[in-house]
C-alpha positions as CSV (number, residue, x, y, z in Angstrom):
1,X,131.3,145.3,128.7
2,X,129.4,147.2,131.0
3,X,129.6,150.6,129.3
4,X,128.3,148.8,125.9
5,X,125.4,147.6,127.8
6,X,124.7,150.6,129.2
7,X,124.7,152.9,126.2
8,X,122.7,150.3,124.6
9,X,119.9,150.8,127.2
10,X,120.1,154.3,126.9
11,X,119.5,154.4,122.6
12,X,116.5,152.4,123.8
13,X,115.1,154.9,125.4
14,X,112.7,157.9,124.9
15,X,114.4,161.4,124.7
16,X,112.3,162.3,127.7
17,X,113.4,159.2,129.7
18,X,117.1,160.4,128.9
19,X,116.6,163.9,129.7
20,X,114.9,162.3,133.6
21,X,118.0,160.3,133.5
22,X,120.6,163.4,133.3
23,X,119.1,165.1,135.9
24,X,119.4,161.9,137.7
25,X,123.3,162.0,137.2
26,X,123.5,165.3,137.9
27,X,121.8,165.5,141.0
28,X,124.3,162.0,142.3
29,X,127.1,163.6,141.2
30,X,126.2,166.8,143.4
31,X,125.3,164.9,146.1
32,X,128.9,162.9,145.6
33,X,131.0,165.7,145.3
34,X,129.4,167.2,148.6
35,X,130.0,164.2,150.4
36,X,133.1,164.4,149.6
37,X,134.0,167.8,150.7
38,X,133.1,166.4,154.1
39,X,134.6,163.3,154.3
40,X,131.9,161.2,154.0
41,X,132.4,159.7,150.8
42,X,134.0,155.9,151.4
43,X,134.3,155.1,147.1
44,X,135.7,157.9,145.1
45,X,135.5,156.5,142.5
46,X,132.1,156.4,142.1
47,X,132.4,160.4,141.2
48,X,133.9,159.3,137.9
49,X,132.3,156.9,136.8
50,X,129.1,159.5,137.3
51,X,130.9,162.0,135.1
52,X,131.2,159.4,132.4
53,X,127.5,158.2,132.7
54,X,126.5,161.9,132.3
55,X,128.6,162.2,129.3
56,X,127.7,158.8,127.9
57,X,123.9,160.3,128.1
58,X,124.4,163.1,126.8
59,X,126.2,162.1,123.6
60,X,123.3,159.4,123.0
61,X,121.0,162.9,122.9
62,X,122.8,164.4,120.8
63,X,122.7,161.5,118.5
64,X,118.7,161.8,119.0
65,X,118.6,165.3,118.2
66,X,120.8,165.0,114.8
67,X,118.8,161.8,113.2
């Protein structure tokens, strides 16, 4: 699947890379969510898949941060 594949690259990485990768997210999503609130957003569902990225990267910190 491609969610498997991606978490997997994410437990690969470095806690910084992850943390540079959130912010990543974060700043797509806003810029999704904006285009959206003008109209200019063709694939919708691209904002939730986004949200589930974020999440997926932050429970793999998490994980980090408790072993």
């Amino acid at each position: 699947m491609k969610s498997n594949k991606f978490v997997e690259e994410l437990k690969a990485k470095s806690p910084e890379d992850l943390n540079k990768e959130l912010d990543a997210a974060k700043r797509e999503l806003f810029n999704l969510r904006f285009q959206n609130a003008t109209n200019q957003l063709d694939n919708t569902a691209r904002i939730k898949e986004v949200r589930k990225n974020i999440a997926r990267i932050q429970t793999v910190i998490t994980e980090k941060a408790r072993a």
